[in-house]
SEKELO-548205 format. One line per 8 residues: number of its first residue (from 1); their letters; for each residue x, y, z of C-alpha. Coordinates in pm, whole numbers, plus 50000, padded with zeros to 5 digits. Each point is the difference from the previous one (the first is absolute). Example, Ala and Ser with C-alpha at 12.3 -4.5 7.8 and 13.67 -1.06 7.14 Angstrom:
2
1	AS	51230:49550:50780; 50137:50344:49934
END
This chain:
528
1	XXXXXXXX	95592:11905:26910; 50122:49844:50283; 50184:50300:50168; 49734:50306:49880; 49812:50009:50306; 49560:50112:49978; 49848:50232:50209; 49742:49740:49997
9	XXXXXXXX	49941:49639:49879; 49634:49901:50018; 49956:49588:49969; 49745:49900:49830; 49842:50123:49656; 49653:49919:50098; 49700:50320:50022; 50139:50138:50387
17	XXXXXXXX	50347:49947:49904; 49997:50185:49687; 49764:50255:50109; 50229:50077:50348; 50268:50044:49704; 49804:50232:49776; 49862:50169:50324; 50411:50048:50099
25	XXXXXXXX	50096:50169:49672; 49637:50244:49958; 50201:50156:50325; 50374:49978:49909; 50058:49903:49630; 50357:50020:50101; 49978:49711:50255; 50149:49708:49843
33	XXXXXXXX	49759:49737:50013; 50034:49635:49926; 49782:49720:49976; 50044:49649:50036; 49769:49701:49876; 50080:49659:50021; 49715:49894:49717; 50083:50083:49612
41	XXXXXXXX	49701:50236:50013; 49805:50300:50236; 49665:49952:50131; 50048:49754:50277; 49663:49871:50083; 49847:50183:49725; 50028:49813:49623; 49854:50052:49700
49	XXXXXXXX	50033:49757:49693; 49831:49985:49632; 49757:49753:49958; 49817:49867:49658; 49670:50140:49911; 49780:49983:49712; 50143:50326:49795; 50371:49951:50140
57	XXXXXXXX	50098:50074:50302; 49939:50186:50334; 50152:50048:50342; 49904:49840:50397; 50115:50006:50290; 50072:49704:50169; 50157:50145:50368; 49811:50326:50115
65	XXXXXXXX	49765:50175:49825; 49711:50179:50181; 50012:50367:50115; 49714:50200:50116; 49959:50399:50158; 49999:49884:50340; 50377:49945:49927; 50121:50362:49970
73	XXXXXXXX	50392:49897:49993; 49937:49790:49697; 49785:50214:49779; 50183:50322:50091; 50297:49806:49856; 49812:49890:49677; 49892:50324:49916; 50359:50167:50056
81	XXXXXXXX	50112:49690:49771; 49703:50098:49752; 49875:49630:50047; 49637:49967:49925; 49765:49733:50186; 49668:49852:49897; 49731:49797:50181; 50003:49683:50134
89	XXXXXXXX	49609:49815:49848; 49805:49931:50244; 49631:50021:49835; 49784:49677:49999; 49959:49706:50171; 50216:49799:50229; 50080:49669:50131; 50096:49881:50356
97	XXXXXXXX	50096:49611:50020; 50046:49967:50424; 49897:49715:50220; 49859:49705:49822; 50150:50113:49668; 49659:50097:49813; 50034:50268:49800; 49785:50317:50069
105	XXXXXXXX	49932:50326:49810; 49878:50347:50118; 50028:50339:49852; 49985:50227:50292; 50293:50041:50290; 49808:49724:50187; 50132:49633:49933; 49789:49735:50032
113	XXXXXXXX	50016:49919:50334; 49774:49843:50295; 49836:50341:50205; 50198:49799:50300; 50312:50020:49787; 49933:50385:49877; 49902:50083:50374; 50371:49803:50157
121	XXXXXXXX	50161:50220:49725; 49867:50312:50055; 50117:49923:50332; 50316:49936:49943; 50062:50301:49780; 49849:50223:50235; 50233:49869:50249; 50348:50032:49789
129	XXXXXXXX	49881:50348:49904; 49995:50104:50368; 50316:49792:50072; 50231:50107:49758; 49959:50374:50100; 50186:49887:50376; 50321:49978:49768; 50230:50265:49935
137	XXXXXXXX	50210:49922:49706; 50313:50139:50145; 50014:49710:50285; 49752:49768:49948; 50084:49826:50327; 49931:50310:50191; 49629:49980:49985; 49797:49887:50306
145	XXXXXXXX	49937:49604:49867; 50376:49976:49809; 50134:49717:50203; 49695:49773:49983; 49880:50100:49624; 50411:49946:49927; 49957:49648:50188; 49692:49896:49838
153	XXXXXXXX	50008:49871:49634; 49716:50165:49703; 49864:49618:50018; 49952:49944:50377; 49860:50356:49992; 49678:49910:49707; 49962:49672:50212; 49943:50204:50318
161	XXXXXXXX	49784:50268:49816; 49795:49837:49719; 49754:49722:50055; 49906:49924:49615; 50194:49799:49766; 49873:50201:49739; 50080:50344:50110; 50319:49843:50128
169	XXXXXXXX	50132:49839:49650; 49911:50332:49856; 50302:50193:50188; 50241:49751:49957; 49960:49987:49666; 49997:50355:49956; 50304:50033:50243; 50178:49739:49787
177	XXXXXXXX	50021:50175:49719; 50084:50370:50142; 50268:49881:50247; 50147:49674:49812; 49948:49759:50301; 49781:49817:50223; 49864:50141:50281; 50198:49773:50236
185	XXXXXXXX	50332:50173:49882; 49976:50366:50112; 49859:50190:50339; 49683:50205:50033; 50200:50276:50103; 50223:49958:49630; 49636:50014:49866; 49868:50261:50181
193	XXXXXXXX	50301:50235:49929; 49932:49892:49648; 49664:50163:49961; 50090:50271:50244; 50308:50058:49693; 49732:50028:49779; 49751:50221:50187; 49749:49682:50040
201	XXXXXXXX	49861:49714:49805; 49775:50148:49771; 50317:50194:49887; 50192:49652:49919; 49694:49792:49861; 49783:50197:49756; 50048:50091:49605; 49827:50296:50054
209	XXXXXXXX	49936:50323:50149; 50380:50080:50018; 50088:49679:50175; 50292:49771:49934; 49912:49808:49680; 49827:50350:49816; 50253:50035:49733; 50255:49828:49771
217	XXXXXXXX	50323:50151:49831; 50021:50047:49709; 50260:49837:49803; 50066:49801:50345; 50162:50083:50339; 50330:49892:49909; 50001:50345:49790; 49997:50181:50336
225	XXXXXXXX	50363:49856:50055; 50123:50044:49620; 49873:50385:50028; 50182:50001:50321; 50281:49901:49855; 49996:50228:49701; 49961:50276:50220; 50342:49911:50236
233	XXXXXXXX	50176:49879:49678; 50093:49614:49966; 50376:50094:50009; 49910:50047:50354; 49868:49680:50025; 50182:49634:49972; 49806:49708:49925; 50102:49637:50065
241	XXXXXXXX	50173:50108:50365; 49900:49816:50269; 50172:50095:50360; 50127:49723:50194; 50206:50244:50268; 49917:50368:50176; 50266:50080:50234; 49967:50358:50122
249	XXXXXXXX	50333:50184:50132; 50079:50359:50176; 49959:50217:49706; 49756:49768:49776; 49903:49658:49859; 50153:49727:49801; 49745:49788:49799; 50150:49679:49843
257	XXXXXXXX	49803:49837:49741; 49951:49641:49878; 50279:50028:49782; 50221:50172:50193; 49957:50366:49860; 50056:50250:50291; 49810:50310:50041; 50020:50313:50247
265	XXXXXXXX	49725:50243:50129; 49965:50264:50296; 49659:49832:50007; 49788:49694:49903; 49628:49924:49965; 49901:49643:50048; 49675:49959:49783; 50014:49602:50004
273	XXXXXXXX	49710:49782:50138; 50072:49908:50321; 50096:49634:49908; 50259:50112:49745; 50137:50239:50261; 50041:49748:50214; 50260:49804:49725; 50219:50343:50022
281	XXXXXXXX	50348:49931:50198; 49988:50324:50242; 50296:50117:50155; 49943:50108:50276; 49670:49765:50036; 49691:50175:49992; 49828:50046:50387; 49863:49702:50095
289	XXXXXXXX	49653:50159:49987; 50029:49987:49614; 50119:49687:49938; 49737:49863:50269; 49734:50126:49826; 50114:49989:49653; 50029:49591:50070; 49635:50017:50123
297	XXXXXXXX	49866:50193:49698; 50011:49741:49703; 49839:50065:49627; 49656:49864:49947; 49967:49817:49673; 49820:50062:49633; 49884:49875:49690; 49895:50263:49786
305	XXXXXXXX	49819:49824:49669; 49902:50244:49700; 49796:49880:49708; 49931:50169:49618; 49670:49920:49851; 49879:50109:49627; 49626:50153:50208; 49962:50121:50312
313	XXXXXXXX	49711:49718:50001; 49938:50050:50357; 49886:50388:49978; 49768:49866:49748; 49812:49769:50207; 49957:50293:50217; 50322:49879:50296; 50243:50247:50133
321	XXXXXXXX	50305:49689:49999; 50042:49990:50381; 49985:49709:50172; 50103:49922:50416; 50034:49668:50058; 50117:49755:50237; 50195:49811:49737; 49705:49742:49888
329	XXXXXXXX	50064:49602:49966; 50354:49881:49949; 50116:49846:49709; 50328:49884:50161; 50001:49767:50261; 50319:50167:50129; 49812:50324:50059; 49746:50127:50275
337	XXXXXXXX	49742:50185:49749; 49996:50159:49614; 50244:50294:49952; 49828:50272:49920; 49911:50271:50304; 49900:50325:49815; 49944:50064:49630; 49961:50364:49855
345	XXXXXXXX	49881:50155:49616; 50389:50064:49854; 49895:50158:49694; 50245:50253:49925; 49956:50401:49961; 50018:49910:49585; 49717:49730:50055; 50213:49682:49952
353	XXXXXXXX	49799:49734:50229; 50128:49830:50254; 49969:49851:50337; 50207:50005:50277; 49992:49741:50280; 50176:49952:50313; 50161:49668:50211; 50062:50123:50383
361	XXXXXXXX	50138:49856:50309; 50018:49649:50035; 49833:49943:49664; 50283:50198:49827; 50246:49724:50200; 49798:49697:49899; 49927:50113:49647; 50324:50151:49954
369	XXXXXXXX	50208:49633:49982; 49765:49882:49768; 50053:49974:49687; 49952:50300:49762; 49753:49780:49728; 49841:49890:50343; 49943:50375:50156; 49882:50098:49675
377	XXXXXXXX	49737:49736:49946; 49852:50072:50373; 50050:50356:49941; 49765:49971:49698; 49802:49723:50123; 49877:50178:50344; 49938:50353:49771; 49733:49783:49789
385	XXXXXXXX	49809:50002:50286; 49890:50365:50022; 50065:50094:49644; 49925:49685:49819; 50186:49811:49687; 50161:50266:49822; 50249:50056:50231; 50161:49712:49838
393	XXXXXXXX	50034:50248:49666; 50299:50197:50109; 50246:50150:49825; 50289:50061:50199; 50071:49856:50420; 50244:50187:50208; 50089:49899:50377; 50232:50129:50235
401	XXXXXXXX	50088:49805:50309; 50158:50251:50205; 50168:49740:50251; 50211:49956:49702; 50129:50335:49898; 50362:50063:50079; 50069:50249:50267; 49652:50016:50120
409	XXXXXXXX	49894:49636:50054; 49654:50077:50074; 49709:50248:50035; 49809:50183:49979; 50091:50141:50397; 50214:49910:50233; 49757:49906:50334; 50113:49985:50354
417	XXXXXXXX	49956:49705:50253; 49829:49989:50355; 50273:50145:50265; 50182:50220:49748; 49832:50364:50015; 50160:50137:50277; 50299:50140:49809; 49833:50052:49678
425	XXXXXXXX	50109:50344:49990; 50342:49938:50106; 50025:49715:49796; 49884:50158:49661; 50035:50363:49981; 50242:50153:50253; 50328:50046:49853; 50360:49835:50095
433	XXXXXXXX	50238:50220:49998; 50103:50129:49621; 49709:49755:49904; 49599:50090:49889; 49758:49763:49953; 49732:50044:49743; 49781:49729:49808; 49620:50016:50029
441	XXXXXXXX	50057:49732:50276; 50098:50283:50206; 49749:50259:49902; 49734:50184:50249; 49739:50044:49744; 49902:49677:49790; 50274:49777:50056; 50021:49744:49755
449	XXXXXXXX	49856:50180:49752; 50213:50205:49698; 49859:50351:50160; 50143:49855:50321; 50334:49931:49811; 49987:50354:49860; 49926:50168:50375; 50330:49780:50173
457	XXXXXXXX	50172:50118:49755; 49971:50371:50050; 50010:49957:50342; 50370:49863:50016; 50077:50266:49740; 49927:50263:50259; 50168:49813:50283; 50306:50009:49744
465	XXXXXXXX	49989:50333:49919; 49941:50122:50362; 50334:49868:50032; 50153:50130:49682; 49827:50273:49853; 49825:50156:50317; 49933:50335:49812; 49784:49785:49757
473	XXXXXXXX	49769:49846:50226; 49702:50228:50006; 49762:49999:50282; 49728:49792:49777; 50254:49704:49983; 50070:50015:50386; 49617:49997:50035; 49950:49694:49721
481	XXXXXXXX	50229:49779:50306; 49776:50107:50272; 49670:49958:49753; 50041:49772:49738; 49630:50024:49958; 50059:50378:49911; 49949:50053:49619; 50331:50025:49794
489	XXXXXXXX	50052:50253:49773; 50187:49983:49669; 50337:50149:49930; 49789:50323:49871; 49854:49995:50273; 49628:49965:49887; 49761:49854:50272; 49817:49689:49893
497	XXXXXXXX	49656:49938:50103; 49977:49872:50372; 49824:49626:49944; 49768:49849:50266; 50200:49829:50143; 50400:49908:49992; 50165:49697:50071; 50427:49133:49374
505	XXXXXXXX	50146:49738:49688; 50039:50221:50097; 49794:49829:49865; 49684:50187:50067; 49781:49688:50107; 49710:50079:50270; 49744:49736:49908; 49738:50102:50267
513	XXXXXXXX	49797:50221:49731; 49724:49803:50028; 49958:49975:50351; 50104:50340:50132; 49671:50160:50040; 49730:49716:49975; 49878:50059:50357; 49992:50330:50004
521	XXXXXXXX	49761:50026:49692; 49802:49666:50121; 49934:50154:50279; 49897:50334:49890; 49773:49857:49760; 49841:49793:50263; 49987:50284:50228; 50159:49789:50260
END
């Protein structure tokens, strides 16, 4: 193995780096592809595990799971894969727990919030809406406010634009849970980039009307990897291989692994999160525009909690299951607030009921070194609150602390500090010499999401190819790098349906459903 020497080596067995693979071989099934994972399965930040029900069991994810038709890269993938999604439940009422820790009910889009607080966040959404359209994907830094929105953390930025505590508590906890982190730890021009990615907010925060959160895979999203894999053929792919050396030469590039295994390719696609890139040995280093920002780009951190019930007892008292909150009372004295930040219905496409709650930011730190008994019992303790005592009836508790998984070490997006943005391009997705960079990090349309992983992907399979196989490249795959928000085609090529609008963990966690259009319907209604 050592001397055969790969067209291309792809690292990383996650969604992008298995679909630039699969995307490689649709072209050339003579190229000899290889890929490299350093975990003992595929998926990367997509997972999905058997958990207990009441007739057996049944399968959840507990990394990514939420896809929705705004994501063309995704579902064009899915339905080439002959993957079949279902809806996410949204129908009934739901809670909000922000401010002084009350809980509150409503059944429309509006929250219960003060008209001050519904008028400073109609304000503020109005203003990120215009905001975001300033920034062109491509070189986020470019835009007329870059340097001062790249200066300017997401925190000092709601405390210069938002008056109510109310309206205030509402983002943060919202932002919490879709990015991972506080708002003190990443720039309004990350953030603005983010929902510019995604083709705006309403695109990254509703369960409905093709939005983010619409759907659910069935079987789970770690079957988009295993199909991925069937399809390339797992000879071609070696499990257990983590890299600790690339060195790149005059006619190609050495990879050394862990162990000492050697392996040889024309070409190589890194598909790693930026921190695990950053533990490769490169030889020669990589420009110091990619290891700047790669330092400056850490992973956000998760708790992703799923629980089996006998009765979906919630849809029976007439509740949808989703709950925003600001974390409630402590019952640790060595944490800030409760853990929970979002909770969703997780009943499954075969009706097994569940629900599925989520520990972000600095609650996922504070909760995370507690003790698993302990996490459980607040875990349980602060759902009582909207759903009463028979949350305490469960059958089967599943968490996943993502800080802890090896080779990731965190989730579910990797954000980027104040000062950074200038060579986010550079530092993400240009390519070094013999190597491409993919990972949904590095995407132009919904990065951090698994149809952003799927879109990187192809596009370093192009790049690759223009190199390799010129004759191959049509001119739709030249066009999908100048447009990633053109619509992608399958290998028949069959055009999808164009969505509304194109834009992770992975997983798929935009909490602001609740929020997104409260003004705007407030307001109609009052004729304001």
């Amino acid at each position: 193995m050592a001397n055969k020497k790969f067209d291309v080596i792809v690292i990383g067995a996650g969604i992008s780096g298995l679909t630039a693979a699969y995307s490689l071989l649709q072209k050339d099934p003579n190229l000899s592809v290889l890929v490299l994972e350093a975990k003992d399965r595929v998926g990367g930040r997509t997972l999905t595990v058997d958990l207990k029900t009441k007739n057996g069991n049944d399968r959840w994810d507990l990394g990514g799971q939420w896809v929705g038709r705004c994501q063309s890269h995704i579902m064009a993938l899915l339905k080439e894969l002959g993957l079949e999604t279902y809806p996410q439940y949204i129908t009934g009422i739901k809670f909000m727990q922000l401010g002084d820790n009350k809980v509150r009910t409503y059944l429309s889009d509006i929250p219960s919030l003060s008209l001050g607080a519904l008028l400073d966040l109609h304000m503020f959404l109005r203003k990120v809406e215009i905001l975001y359209k300033e920034v062109n994907i491509r070189d986020p830094y470019a835009c007329r406010h870059g340097a001062s929105w790249d200066s300017m953390t997401f925190a000092t930025f709601l405390h210069d634009n938002m008056w109510t505590q109310g309206a205030k508590e509402t983002v943060e906890a919202a932002t919490r849970c879709m990015l991972g982190m506080e708002t003190s730890q990443f720039s309004v021009l990350y953030y603005l980039m983010y929902l510019a990615a995604a083709g705006g907010l309403k695109n990254l925060v509703e369960a409905k009307d093709s939005a983010a959160q619409e759907f659910r895979i069935k079987d789970g999203a770690q079957g988009v990897s295993k199909a991925l894999s069937d399809k390339i053929g797992h000879d071609k792919i070696h499990l257990g291989k983590p890299v600790a050396a690339v060195q790149q030469t005059g006619d190609g590039v050495l990879i050394t692994t862990v162990s000492g295994e050697k392996y040889q390719s024309s070409k190589l696609i890194l598909s790693t999160p930026p921190p695990q890139t950053e533990k490769i040995h490169f030889d020669p280093p990589l420009p110091l525009s990619k290891r700047e920002f790669i330092k400056r780009m850490p992973f956000s951190s998760m708790i992703k909690v799923i629980i089996t019930y006998e009765q979906t007892f919630w849809r029976q008292a007439g509740q949808s299951g989703e709950v925003v909150t600001n974390g409630g009372e402590s019952t640790s004295i060595e944490c800030d607030k409760g853990p929970l930040c979002v909770v969703y219905d997780g009943t499954t496409c075969r009706g097994s009921p569940a629900l599925i709650g989520f520990i972000g930011g600095q609650q996922a730190i504070q909760w995370g070194q507690q003790e698993a008994y302990h996490r459980r019992s607040a875990v349980l303790k602060s759902l009582s609150e909207f759903f009463g005592d028979q949350v305490f009836k469960y059958i089967d508790y599943r968490e996943k602390n993502w800080n802890e998984e090896p080779y990731t070490e965190g989730g579910p997006v990797c954000c980027v500090g104040p000062g950074a943005m200038r060579n986010f391009n550079s530092g993400l997705r240009n390519q070094f010499d013999r190597i491409h960079f993919a990972g949904t990090e590095s995407a132009m349309v919904w990065c951090g999401y698994m149809s952003g992983a799927v879109q990187a992907g192809k596009r370093a399979a192009v790049e690759i190819l223009y190199d390799l196989r010129p004759q191959l490249v049509s001119r739709g795959d030249l066009a999908s790098l100048e447009n990633p928000f053109r619509q992608p085609q399958t290998s028949s090529g069959n055009k999808r349906p164009v969505s509304h609008a194109i834009c992770s963990w992975t997983l798929g966690l935009g909490i602001l459903a609740v929020i997104a259009v409260v003004a705007k319907k407030f307001f109609i209604k009052s004729g304001v």
